[in-house]
N, C-alpha and C positions, 0 to 999 in steps of 0.2 A: 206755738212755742210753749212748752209747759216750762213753767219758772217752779226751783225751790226755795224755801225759805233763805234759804243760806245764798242765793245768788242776788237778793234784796241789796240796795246800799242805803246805809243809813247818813244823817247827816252827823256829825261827831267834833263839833266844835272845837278848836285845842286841841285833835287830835291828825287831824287829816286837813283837805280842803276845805275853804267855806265856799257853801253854796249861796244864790239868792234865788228869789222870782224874777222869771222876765220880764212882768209887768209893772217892777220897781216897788213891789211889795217890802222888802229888804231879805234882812237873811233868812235862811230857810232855818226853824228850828231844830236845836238838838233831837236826834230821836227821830225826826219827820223822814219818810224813803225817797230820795232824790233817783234814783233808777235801777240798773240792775244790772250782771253780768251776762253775755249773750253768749252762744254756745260757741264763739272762737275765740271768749275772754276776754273780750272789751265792754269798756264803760259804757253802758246808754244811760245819758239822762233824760228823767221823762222831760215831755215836750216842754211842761213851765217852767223848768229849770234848767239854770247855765250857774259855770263854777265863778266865782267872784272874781271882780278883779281887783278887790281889796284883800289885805293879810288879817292874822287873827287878830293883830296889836289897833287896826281899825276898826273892826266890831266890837274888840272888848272893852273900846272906849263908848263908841255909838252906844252899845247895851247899857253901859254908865249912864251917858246923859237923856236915856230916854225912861228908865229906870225911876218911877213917882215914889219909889218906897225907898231910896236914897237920903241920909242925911245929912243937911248941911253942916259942918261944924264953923265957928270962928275964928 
């Protein structure tokens, strides 16, 4: 199969679907290529990747509390 640039998927946080790793790594980073389009126009994710089955309102809490450069106020 020759892939082109353009049939790449990115991950796009806030924009699309959230992705993760299978192997419970968490969300796939913004930017990172989760699969591709195949020549009948469907989604392949590569194999370590599956679409979340959380929304973005759940990571963009997680990325809060896991977030060390976060400050507390009183």
């Amino acid at each position: 199969m020759k892939l082109n640039s353009t049939d790449i998927i990115y991950s796009e946080h806030g924009v699309d679907e959230c992705f993760e790793f299978k192997n419970g790594q968490g969300r796939v980073p913004e930017g990172d290529a989760v699969g591709f389009i195949d020549k009948d126009q469907n989604i392949v994710l590569f194999n370590d990747i599956v679409f979340s089955k959380y929304d973005h309102s759940y990571w963009d809490n997680y990325d809060l509390e896991q977030d060390d450069k976060r400050l507390f106020l009183p």
